[in-house]
C-alpha positions in Angstrom: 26.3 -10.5 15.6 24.0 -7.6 15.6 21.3 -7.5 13.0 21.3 -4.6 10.8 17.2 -2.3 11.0 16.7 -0.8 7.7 15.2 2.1 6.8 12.4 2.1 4.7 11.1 5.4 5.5 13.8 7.0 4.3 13.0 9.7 0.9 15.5 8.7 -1.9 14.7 11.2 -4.8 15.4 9.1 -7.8 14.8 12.2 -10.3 17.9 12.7 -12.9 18.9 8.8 -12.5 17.5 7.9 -15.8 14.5 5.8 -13.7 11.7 4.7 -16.1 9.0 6.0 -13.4 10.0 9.6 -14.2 11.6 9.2 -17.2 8.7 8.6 -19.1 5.8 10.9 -17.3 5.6 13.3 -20.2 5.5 10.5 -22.7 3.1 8.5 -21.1 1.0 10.7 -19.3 1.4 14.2 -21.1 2.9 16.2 -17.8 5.6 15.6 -15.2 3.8 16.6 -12.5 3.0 13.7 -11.3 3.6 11.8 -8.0 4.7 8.2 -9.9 3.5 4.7 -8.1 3.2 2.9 -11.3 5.9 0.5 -12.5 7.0 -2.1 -10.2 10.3 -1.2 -8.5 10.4 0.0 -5.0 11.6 3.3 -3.9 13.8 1.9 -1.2 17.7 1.6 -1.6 19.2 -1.9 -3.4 20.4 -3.3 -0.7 23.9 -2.7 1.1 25.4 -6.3 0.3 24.3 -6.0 -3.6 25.6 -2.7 -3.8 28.5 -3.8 -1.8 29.3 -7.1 -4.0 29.1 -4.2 -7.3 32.1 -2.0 -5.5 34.0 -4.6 -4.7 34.1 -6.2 -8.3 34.7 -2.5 -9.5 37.5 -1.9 -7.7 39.6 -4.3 -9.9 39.4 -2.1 -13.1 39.6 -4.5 -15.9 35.8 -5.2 -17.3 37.0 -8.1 -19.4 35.3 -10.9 -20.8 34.0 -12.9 -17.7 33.2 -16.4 -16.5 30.3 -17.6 -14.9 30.8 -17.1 -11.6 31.1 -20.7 -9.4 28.3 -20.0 -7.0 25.6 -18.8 -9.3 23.7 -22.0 -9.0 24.0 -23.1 -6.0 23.2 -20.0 -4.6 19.8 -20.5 -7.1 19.6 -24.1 -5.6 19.9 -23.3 -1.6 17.7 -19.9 -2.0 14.9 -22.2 -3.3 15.5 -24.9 -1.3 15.4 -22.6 2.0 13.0 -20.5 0.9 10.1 -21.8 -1.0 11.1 -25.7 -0.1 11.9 -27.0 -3.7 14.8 -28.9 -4.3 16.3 -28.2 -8.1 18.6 -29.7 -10.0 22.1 -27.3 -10.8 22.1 -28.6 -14.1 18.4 -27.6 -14.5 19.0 -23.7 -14.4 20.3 -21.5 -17.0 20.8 -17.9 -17.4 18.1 -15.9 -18.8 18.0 -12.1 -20.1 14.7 -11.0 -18.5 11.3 -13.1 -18.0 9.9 -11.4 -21.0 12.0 -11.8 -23.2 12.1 -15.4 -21.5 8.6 -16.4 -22.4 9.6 -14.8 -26.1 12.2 -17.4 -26.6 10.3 -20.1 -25.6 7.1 -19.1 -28.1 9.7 -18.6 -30.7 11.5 -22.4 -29.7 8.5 -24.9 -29.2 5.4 -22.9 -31.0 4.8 -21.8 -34.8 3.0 -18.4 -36.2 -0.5 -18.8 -35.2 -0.1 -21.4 -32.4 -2.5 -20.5 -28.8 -1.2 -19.7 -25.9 -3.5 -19.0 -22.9 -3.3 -16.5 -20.2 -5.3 -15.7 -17.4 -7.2 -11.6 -17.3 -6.3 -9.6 -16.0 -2.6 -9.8 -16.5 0.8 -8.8 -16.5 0.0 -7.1 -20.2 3.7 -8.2 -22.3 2.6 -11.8 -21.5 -0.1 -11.4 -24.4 1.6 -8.2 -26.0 5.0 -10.5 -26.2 2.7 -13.5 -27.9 0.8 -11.0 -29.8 4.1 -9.6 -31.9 5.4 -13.0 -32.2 2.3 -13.9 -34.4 0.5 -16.4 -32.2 -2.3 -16.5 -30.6 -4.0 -15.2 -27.6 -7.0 -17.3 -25.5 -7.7 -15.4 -22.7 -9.3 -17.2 -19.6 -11.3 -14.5 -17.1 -10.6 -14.6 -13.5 -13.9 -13.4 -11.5 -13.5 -12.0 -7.9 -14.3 -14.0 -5.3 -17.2 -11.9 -3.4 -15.7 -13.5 0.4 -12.0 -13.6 0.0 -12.1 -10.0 -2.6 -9.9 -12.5 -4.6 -9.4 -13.5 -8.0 -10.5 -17.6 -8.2 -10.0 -20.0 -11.5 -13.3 -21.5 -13.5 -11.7 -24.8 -13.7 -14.5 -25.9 -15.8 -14.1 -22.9 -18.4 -10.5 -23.2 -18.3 -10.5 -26.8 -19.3 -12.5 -25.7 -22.2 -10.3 -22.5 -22.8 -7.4 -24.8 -22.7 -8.7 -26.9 -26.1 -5.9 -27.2 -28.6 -3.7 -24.6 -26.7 0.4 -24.8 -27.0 1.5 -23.0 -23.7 0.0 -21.8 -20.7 1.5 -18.4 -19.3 1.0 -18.4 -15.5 1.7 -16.1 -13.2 2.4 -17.4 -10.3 1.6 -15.1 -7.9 -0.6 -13.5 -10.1 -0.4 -9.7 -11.2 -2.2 -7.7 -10.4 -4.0 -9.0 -7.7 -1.3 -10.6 -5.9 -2.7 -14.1 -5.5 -1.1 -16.4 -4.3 -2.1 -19.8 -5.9 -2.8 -22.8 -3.8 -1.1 -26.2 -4.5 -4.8 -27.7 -5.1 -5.0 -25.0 -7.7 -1.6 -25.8 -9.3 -2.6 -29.7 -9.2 -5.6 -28.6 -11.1 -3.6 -26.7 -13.4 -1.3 -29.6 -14.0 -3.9 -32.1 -15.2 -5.6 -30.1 -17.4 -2.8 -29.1 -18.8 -1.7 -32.6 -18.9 -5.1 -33.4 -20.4 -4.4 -31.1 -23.3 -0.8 -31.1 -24.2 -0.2 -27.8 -23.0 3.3 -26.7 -21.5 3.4 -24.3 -18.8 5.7 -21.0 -18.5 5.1 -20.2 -15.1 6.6 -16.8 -13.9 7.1 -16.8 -10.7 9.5 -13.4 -10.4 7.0 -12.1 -7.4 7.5 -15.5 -5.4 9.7 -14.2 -2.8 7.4 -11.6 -2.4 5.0 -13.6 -0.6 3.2 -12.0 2.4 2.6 -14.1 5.9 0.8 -16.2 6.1 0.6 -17.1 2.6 3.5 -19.6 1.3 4.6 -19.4 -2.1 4.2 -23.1 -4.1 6.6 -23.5 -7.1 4.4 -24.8 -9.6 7.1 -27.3 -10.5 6.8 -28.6 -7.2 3.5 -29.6 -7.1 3.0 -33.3 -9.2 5.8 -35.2 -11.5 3.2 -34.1 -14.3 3.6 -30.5 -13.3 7.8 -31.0 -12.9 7.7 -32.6 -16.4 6.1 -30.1 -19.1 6.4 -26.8 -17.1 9.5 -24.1 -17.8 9.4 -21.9 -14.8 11.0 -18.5 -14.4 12.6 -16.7 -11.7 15.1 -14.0 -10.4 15.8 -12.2 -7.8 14.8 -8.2 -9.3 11.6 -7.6 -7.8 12.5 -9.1 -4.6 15.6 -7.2 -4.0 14.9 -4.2 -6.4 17.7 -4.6 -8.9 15.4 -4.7 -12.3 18.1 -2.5 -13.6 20.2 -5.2 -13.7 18.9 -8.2 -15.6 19.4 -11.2 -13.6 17.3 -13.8 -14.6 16.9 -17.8 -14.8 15.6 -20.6 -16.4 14.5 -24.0 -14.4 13.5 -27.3 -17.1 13.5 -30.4 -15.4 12.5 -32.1 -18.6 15.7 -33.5 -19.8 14.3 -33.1 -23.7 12.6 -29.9 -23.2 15.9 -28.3 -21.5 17.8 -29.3 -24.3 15.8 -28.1 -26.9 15.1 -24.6 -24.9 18.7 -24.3 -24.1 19.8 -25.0 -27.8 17.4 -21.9 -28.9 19.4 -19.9 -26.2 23.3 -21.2 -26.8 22.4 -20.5 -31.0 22.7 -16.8 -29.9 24.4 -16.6 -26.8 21.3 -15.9 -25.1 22.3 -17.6 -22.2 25.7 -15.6 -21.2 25.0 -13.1 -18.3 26.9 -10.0 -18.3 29.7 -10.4 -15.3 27.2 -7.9 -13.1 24.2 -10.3 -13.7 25.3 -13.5 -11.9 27.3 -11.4 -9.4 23.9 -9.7 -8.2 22.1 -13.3 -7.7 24.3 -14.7 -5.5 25.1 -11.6 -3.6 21.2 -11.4 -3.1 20.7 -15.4 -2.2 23.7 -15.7 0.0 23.4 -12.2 2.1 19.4 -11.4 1.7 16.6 -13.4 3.9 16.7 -10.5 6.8 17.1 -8.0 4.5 14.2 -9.2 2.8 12.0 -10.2 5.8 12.3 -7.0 6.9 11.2 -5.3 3.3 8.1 -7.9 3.1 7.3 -6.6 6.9 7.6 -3.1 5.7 5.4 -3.6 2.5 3.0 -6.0 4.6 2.3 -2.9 7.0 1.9 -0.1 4.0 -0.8 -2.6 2.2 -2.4 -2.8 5.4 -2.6 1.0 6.4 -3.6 2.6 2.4 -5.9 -0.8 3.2 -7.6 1.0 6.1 -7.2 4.6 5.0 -9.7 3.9 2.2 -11.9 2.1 4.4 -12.0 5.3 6.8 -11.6 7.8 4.2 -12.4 6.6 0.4 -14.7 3.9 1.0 -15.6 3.7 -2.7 -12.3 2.2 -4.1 -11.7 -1.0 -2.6 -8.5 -2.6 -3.0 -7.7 -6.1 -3.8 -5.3 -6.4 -0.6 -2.0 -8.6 -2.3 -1.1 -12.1 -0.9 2.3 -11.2 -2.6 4.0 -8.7 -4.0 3.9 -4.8 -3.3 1.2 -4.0 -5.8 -2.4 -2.9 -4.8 -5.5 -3.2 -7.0 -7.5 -0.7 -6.4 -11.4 -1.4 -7.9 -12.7 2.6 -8.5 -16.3 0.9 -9.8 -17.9 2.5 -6.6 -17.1 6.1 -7.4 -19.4 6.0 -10.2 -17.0 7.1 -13.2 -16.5 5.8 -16.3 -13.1 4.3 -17.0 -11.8 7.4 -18.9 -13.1 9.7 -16.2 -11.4 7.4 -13.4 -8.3 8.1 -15.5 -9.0 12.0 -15.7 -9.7 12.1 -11.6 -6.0 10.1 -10.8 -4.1 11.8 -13.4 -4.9 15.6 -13.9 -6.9 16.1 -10.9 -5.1 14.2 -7.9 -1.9 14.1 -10.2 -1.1 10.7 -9.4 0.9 8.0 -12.2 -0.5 4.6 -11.3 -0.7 1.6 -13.6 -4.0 1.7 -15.5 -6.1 -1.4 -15.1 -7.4 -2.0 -18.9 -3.3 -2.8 -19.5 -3.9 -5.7 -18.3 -6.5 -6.6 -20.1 -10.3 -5.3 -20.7 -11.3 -6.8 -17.0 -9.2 -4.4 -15.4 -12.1 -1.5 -16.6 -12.2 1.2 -13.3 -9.2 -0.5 -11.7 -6.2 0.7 -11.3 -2.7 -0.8 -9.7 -0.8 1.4 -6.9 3.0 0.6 -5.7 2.7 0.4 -2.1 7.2 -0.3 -2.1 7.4 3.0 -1.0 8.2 5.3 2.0 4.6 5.7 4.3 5.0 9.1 3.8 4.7 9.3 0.2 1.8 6.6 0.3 0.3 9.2 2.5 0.3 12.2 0.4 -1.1 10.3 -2.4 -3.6 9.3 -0.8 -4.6 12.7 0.5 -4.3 13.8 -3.2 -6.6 11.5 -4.5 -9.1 12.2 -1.4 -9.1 16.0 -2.2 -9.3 15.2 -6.3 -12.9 12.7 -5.1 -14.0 15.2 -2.7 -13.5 18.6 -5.2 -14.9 16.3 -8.9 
């Protein structure tokens, strides 16, 4: 059976869809001229067999009230199993409506109005915006960049102290931005001293499938019984196959008392009920998606690579943090000599670019900024050029 080549350089204009990278330009950024590499979906089509699996279940014309579908976890279980070598329980996995919203339910289930919880800077901003509005409290431990990898590393020393009287522990694992790819030593780590402490672990891990050879994605889970027995860990399969739209999320406890309390909070308000779209996407993806996605993670691999070497040849001054996972590029602008406002002026109403402004994620993200490289070469190319002929005219 022949193997279907996608096309990844193929121009999908995704204006007048109601997409949230140009529906909000004018909002966010005061114009709509913009060329948008900012929030993290890819510009390439949802693949054939999701968009497939959708037809066929509209073709019966009754959108009734709808069972689980009977292969939603074990598609969850082999995926996982084939793919990132961790072997989960069925009975461990329940349906979640988004990873945010996730990580809200779970502050608002085991933790009380003022309770820590500890992330790690810079990060994915709602996972201290989300603990923020829920009245608790954020500790924020600081990555530093590794001068020889160009890689964010942990202070295992100031983390133990960071983790002092803290209720959960918000991991992104990979980490964003960045794209880091945590080791298993590093998860260990993580594990005892969260053991030490008491502290539970939320680790997202919605970017795992988006791990670039030769890194390997670890589940933290996975790593240590003590790690498998106070950790919640997140996933779906949205960022992988770019179907955000359609929130397909899960929930994996191993923790028999933890699971029950977590999926308690859930059942109270039918929290855990997908919509009959939701499950039907996840096992769609799982069942009918490894070549689709090797050949996306190829794709992206090659796109980090080349705007990797175009600013090396061309704007030697922003150096990106090249991603062990994921599609998303931190670029460090410290070396074009700018304040962080006037970084912000030079992208946005001199090269007219949208990307992701670094202090989002957190104060250590001061003259970065994070670029969407899930997109066709040719679009990567002319925002590069625009940025070039914004340095070379400031």
């Amino acid at each position: 059976m022949a193997t279907n080549q996608y096309n990844f350089d193929e121009i999908i204009d995704r204006r007048n869809s109601d997409c949230l990278k140009y529906g909000v330009l004018q909002d966010r950024w005061g114009r709509t001229d913009l060329l948008p590499l900012w929030v993290a979906d890819m510009d390439f089509r949802t693949p054939d067999f999701i968009i497939e699996a959708l037809r066929n279940r509209l073709q019966h014309e009754v959108l009734g009230y709808t069972a689980a579908h009977p292969q939603w976890r074990p598609a969850i279980v082999q995926w996982l199993s084939e793919q990132q070598g961790w072997q989960v329980e069925p009975h461990h996995i329940t349906f979640i409506p988004g990873i945010v919203r996730g990580i809200a339910f779970v502050l608002q289930a085991f933790t009380q109005p003022g309770d820590k919880v500890l992330v790690m800077n810079p990060v994915y901003h709602p996972f201290f915006l989300v603990t923020e509005h829920n009245g608790r409290e954020v500790v924020r431990h600081r990555l530093s960049i590794n001068e020889q990898t160009q890689q964010y590393d942990i202070d295992f020393e100031q983390l133990d102290k960071d983790l002092e009287d803290v209720k959960f522990f918000v991991l992104s694992n990979p980490h964003n931005p960045g794209g880091r790819v945590w080791r298993p030593e590093e998860l260990q780590q993580i594990a005892l001293l969260a053991e030490k402490h008491g502290t539970l672990v939320i680790s997202d891990e919605i970017h795992a499938d988006l791990t670039l050879a030769p890194h390997r994605h670890t589940p933290y889970a996975s790593v240590s019984e003590i790690a498998r027995q106070h950790s919640i860990t997140f996933g779906s399969p949205s960022k992988a196959f770019n179907c955000p739209g359609i929130v397909s999320s899960y929930s994996i406890v191993a923790n028999g008392a933890i699971r029950r309390k977590f999926n308690s909070y859930l059942a109270a308000s039918e929290l855990d009920e997908g919509n009959m779209f939701a499950q039907l996407v996840t096992v769609a993806a799982y069942t009918h998606g490894a070549e689709w996605l090797k050949q996306a993670k190829s794709y992206i691999a090659d796109n980090i690579k080349y705007v990797s070497e175009w600013l090396a040849a061309n704007l030697p001054q922003i150096k990106p943090i090249r991603p062990e996972a994921s599609y998303l590029i931190y670029l460090d602008c410290h070396g074009l000599g700018l304040t962080h406002e006037e970084v912000l002026d030079l992208f946005i109403d001199k090269a007219h670019l949208a990307l992701d402004d670094g202090r989002k994620f957190g104060s250590e993200g001061d003259q970065f900024m994070r670029l969407n490289a899930a997109t066709p070469r040719a679009i990567l190319t002319q925002a590069l050029t625009q940025l070039k002929d914004a340095v070379d005219n400031k």
